[in-house]
BABA-673408 format. One record per residue (C-alpha): residue number from 1; residue in one letter; x, y, z. Coordinates in steps of 0.1 Angstrom, whole numbers. Layout:
BEGIN
<atom NUM A <X Y Z>>;
...
This chain:
BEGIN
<atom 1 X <1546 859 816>>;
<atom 2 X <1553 837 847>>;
<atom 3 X <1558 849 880>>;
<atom 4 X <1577 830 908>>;
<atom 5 X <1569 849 939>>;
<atom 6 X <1577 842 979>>;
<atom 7 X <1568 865 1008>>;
<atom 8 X <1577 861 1041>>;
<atom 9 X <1574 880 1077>>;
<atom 10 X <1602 891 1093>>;
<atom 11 X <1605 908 1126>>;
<atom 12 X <1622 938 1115>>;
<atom 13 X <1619 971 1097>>;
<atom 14 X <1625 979 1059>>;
<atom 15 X <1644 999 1065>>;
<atom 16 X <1665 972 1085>>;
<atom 17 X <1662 952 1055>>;
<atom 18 X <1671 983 1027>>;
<atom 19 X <1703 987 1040>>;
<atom 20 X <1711 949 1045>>;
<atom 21 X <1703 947 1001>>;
<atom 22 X <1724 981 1001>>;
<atom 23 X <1756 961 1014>>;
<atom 24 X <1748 926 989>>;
<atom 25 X <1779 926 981>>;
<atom 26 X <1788 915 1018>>;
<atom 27 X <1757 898 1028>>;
<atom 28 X <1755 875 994>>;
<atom 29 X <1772 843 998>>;
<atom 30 X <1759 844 1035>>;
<atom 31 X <1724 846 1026>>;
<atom 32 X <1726 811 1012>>;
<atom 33 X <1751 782 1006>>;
<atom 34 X <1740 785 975>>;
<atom 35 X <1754 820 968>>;
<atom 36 X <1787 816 952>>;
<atom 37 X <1796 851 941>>;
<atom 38 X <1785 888 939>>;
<atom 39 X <1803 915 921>>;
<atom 40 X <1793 949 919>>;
<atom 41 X <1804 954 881>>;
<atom 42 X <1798 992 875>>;
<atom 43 X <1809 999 912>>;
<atom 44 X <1774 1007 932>>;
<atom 45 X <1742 990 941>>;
<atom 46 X <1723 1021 929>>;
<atom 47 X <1697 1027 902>>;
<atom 48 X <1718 1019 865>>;
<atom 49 X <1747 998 885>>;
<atom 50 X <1749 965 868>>;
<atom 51 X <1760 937 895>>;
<atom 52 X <1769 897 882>>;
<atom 53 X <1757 871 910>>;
<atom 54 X <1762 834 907>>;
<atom 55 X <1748 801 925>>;
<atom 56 X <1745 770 925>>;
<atom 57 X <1709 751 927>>;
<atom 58 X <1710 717 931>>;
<atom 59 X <1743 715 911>>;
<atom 60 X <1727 737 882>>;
<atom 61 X <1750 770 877>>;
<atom 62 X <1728 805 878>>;
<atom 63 X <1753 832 865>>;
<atom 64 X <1733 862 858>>;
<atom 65 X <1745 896 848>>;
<atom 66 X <1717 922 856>>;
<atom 67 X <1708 961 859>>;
<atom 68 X <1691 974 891>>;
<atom 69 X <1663 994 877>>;
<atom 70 X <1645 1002 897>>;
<atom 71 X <1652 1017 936>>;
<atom 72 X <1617 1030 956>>;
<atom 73 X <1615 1042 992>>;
<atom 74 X <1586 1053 1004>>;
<atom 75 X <1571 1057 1040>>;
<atom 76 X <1577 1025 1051>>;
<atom 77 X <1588 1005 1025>>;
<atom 78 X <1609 1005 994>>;
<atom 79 X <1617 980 961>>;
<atom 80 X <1642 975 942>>;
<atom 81 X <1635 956 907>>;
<atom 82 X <1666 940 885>>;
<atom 83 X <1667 928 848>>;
<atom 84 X <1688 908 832>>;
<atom 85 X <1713 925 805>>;
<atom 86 X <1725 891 793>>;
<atom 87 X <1710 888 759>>;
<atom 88 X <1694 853 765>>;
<atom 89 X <1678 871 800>>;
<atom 90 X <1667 898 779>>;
<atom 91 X <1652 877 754>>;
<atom 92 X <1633 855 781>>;
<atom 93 X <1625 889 796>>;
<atom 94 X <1645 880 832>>;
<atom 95 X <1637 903 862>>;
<atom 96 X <1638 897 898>>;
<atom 97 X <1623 919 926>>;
<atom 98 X <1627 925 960>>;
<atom 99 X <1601 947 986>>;
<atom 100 X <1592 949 1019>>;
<atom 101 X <1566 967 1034>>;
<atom 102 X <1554 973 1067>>;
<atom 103 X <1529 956 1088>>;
<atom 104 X <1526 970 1123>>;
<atom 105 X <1560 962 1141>>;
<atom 106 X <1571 936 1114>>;
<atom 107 X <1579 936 1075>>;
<atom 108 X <1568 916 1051>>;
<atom 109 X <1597 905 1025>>;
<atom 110 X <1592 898 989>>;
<atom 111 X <1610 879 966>>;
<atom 112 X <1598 875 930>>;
<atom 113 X <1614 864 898>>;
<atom 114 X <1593 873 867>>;
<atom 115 X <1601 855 830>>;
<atom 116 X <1584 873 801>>;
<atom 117 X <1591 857 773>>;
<atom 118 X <1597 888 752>>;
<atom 119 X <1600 870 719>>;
<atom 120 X <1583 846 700>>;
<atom 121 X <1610 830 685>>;
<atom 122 X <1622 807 723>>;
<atom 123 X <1618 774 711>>;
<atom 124 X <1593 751 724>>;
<atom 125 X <1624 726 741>>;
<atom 126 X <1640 759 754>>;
<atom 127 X <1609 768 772>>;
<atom 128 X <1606 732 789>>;
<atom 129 X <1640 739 796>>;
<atom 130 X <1633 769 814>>;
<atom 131 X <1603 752 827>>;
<atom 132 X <1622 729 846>>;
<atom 133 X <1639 749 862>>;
<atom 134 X <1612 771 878>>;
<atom 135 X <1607 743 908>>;
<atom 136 X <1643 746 917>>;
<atom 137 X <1640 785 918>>;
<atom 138 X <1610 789 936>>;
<atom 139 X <1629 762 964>>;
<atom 140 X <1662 784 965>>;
<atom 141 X <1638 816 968>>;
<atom 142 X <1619 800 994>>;
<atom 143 X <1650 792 1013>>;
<atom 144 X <1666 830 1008>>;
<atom 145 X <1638 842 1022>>;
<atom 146 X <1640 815 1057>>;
<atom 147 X <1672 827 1056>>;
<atom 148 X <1674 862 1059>>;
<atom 149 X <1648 861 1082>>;
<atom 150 X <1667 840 1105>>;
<atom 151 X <1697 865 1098>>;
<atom 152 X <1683 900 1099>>;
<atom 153 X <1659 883 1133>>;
<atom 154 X <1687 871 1152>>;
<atom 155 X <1712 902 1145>>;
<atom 156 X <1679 923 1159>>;
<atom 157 X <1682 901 1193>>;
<atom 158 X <1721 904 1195>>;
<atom 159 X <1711 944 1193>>;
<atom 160 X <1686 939 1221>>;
């Protein structure tokens, strides 16, 4: 398996940040110039919805077609974990996870994007495919995550 993962601290609750995932639909394509489009597919961000996102990285097209399954809110912080339900996602074994947490008056945000590699039979030239693109990812995950900082931090000052 490989993991691409990127946590950042943000001067907010999860809670702040649950609900701002709970309205992706809304908050997508200003999250990042690179977000082109988010549909909500079966009609809810909720555990079993199946939502389609697409973006642009450095002129390479993501269009990815995935389950939320996984939604957890505990005292002070919550994840929610996606897979893939395209059958090339599900073959690499495709899931992407978001959490935040809690630490004293901030949270700290997550981002990972995990690649499994469920069967043996991805080609060798596929995986260095795939490979490649991993640099690129971790970049545009990087950025999300500068970004919604910079989004959730300054709608907590236009609150203050």
């Amino acid at each position: 398996m490989i993991t691409l993962k990127d946590s950042i601290e943000i001067k907010t609750t999860p809670d702040k940040i649950f609900n701002w995932f709970k309205t992706l639909d809304k908050n997508f394509t200003k999250w990042h110039p690179n977000h082109k489009k988010f549909i909500k597919v079966t009609g809810g961000l909720d555990e079993g919805d199946i939502v389609y996102f697409e973006e642009c990285v450095d002129g390479k097209w993501f269009k990815i077609k995935c389950k939320i399954t996984n939604i957890e809110k505990k005292n002070r912080s919550w994840r929610t974990d996606f897979e893939s339900v395209h059958w090339l996602g599900r073959l690499i074994g495709t899931r992407i996870s978001f959490i935040g947490k809690a630490k004293g008056d901030i949270c700290i945000f997550t981002h990972i994007e995990s690649f499994g590699f469920r069967a043996n039979i991805i080609s060798s030239l596929t995986l260095k495919l795939l490979k490649s693109w991993f640099p690129l990812i971790k970049k545009d995950m990087e950025e999300d995550n500068l970004n919604l900082k910079r989004i959730l931090e300054m709608d907590s000052k236009k609150l203050s």
